[in-house]
C-alpha positions in Angstrom: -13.7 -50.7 34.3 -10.2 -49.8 34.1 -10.1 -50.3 30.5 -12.8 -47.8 30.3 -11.1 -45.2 32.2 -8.1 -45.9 30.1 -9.7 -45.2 27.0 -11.5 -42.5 27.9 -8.4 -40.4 29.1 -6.1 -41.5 25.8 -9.3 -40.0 23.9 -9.4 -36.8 26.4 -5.7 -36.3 25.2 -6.0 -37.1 21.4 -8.6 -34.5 21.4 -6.8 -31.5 23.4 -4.0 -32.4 21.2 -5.9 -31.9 17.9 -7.8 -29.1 19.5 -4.8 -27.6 20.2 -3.1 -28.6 17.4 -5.8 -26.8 15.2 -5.5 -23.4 17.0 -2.1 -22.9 16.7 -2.0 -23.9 13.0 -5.2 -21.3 12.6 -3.3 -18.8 14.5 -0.1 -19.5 12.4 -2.1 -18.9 9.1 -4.0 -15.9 10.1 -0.5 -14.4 11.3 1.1 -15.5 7.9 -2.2 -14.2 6.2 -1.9 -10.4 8.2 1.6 -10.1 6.9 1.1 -10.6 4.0 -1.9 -7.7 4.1 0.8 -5.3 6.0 3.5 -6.0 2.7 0.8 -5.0 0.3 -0.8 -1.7 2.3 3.3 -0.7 2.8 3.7 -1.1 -1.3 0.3 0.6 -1.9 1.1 3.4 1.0 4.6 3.7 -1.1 3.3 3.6 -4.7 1.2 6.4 -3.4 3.5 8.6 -1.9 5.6 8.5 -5.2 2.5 9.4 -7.3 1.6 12.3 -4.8 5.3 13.6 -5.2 5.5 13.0 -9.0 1.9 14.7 -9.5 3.0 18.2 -7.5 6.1 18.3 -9.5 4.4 18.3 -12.6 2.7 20.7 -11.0 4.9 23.0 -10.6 6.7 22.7 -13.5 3.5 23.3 -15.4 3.1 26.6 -13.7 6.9 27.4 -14.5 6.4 26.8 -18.5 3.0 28.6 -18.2 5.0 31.6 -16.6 7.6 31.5 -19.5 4.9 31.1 -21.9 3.5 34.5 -21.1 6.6 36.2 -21.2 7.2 35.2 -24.5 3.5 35.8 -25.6 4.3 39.8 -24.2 7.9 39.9 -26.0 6.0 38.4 -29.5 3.4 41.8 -28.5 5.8 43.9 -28.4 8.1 43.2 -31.3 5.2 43.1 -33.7 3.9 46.3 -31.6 7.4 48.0 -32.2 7.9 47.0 -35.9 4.5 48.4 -36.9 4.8 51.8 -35.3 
């Protein structure tokens, strides 16, 4: 009977201990795992950024050389409008 008893408790404790033993190792993983999910939203979130910065300074300097275009389009006017008169 005592033998019994015996066996029953080591295999009470081999199981807690592998129960156990899997939920921290699951926990460890899905920590690793989120982590590693954070790194590539912050290089995405980045990469981003960048792109939204480069893409309004183009932009603007589109909107600069289409300014000086103009001008020069009204300066050809005129000097073709002053050497025919």
């Amino acid at each position: 009977m005592v033998e019994t008893i015996v066996v029953a408790g080591l295999s009470l404790i081999g199981t807690l201990a592998g129960t156990f033993g899997g939920i921290l190792t699951s926990n460890k993983l899905t920590g690793y795992r989120i982590e590693q999910l954070e790194k590539k939203m912050e290089k995405h979130y980045d990469t981003t950024n960048t792109l939204v910065d480069r893409v309004y300074r183009l932009e603007e300097n589109n909107k600069l050389l289409d300014e000086k275009m103009s001008v020069a389009n009204h300066r050809i006017t005129d000097l073709e409008t002053s050497l025919n008169a």
